[in-house]
DSSP file (Angstrom, degrees, kcal/mol; ACC not computed):
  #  RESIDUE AA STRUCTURE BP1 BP2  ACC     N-H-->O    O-->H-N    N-H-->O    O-->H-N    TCO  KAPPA ALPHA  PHI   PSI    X-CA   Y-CA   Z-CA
    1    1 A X              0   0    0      0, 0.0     2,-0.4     0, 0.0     0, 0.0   0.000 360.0 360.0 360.0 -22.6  111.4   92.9   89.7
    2    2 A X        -     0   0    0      1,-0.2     0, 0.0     0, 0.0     0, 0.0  -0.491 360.0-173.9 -55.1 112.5  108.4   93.7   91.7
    3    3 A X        +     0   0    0     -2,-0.4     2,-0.2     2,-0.1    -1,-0.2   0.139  42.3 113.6-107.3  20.3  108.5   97.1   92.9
    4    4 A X        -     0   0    0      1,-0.0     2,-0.3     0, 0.0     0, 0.0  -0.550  61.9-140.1 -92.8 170.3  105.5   97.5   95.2
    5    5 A X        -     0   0    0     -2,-0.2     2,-0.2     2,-0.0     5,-0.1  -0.853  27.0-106.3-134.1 132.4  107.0   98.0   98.5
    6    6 A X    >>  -     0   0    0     -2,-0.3     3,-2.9     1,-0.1     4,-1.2  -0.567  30.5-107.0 -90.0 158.6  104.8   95.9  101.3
    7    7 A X  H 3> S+     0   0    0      1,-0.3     4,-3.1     2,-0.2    -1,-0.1   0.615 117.9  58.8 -42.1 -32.8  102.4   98.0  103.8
    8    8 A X  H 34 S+     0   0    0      1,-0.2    -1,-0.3     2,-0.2    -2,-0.0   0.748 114.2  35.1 -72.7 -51.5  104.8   97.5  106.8
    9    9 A X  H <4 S+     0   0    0     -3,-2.9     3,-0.3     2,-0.2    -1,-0.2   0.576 116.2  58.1-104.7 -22.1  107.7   99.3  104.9
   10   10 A X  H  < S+     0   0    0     -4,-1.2    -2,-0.2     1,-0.2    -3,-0.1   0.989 123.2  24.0 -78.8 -56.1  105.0  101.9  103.1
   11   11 A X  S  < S+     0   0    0     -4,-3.1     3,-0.4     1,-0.2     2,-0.4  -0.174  90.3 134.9-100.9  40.4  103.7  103.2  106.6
   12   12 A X  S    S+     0   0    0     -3,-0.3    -1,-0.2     1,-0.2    -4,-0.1  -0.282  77.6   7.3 -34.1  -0.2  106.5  102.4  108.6
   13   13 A X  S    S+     0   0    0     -2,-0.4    -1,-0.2     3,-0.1    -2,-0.1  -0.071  93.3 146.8 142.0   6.8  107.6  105.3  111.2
   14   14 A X        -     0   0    0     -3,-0.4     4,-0.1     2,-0.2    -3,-0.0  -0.339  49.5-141.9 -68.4 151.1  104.1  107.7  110.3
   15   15 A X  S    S+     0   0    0      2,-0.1     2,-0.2     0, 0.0    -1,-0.1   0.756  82.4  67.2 -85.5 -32.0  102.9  109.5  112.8
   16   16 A X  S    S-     0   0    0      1,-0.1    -2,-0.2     2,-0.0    -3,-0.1  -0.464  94.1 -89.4 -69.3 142.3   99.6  108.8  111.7
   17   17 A X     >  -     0   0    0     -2,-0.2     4,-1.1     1,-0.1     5,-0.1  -0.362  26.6-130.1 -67.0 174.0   97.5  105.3  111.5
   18   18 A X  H  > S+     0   0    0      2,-0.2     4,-2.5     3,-0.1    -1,-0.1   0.868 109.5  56.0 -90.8 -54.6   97.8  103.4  108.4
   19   19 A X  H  > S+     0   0    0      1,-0.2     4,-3.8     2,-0.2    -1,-0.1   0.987 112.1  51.1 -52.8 -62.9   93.4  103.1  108.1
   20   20 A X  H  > S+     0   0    0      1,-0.3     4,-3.2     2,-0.2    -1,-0.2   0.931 108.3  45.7 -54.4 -49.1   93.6  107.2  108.3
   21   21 A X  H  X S+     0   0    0     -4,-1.1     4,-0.5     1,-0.2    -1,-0.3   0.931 109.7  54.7 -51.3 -49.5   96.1  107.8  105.6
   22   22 A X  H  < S+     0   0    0     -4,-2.5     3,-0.5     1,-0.2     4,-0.3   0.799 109.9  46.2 -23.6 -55.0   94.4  105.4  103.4
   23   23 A X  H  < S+     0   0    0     -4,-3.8     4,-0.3     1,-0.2     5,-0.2   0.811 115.9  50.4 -83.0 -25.8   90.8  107.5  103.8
   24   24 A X  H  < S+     0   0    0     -4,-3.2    -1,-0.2     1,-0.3     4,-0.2   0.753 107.0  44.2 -98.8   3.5   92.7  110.7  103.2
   25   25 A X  S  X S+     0   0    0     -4,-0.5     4,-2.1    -3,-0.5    -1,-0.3   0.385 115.7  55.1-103.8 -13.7   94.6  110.0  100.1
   26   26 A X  T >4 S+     0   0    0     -4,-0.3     3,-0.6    -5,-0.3     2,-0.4   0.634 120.9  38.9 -62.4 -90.4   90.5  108.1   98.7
   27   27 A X  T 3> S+     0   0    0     -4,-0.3     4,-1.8     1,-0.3    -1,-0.2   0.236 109.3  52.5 -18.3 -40.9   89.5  111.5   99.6
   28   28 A X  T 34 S+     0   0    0     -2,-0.4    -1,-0.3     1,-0.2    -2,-0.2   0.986 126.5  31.7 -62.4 -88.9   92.5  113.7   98.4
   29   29 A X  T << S+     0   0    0     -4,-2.1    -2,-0.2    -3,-0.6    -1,-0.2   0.492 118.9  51.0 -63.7   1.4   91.9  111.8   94.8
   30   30 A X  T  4 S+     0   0    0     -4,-0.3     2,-0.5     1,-0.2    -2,-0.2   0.941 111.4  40.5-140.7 -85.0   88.2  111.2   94.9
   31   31 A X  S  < S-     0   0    0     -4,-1.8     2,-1.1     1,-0.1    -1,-0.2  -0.450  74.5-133.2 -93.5 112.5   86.8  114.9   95.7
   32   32 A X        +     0   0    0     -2,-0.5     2,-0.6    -3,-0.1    -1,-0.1  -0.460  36.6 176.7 -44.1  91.8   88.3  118.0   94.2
   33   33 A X        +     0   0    0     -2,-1.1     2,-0.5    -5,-0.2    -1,-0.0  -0.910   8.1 164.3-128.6  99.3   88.4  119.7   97.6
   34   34 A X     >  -     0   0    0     -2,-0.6     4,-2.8     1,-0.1     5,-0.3  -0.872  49.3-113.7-118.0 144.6   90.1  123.4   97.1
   35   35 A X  T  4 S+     0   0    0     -2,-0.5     5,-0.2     1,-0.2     4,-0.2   0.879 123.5  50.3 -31.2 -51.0   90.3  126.5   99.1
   36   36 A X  T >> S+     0   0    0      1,-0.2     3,-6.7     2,-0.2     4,-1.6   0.999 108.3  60.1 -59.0 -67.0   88.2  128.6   96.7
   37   37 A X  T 34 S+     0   0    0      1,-0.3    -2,-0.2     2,-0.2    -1,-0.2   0.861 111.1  45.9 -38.2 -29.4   85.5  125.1   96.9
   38   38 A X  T 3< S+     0   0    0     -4,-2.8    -1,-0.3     1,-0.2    -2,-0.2   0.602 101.2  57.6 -94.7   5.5   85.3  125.9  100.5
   39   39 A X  T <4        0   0    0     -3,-6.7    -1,-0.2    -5,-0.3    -2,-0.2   0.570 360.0 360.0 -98.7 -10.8   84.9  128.9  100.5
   40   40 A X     <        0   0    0     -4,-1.6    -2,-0.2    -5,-0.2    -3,-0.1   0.504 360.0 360.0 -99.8 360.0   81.9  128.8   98.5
């Protein structure tokens, strides 16, 4: 019944490192980061 999926199978075949994906989905939820915010 457990439906988490283990790390090995989550980042499996990325082109990207596991650590990086990690920081960029904190980031993604953390900071409201939108085009308009950067432009200001």
């Amino acid at each position: 019944m457990n439906k988490l999926k283990s790390p090995e199978k989550l980042f499996g075949g990325r082109h990207f490192d596991r650590e990086i994906i990690i920081v960029c989905v904190r980031w993604y939820l953390r900071y409201k980061l939108s085009f308009r915010d950067l432009v200001e």
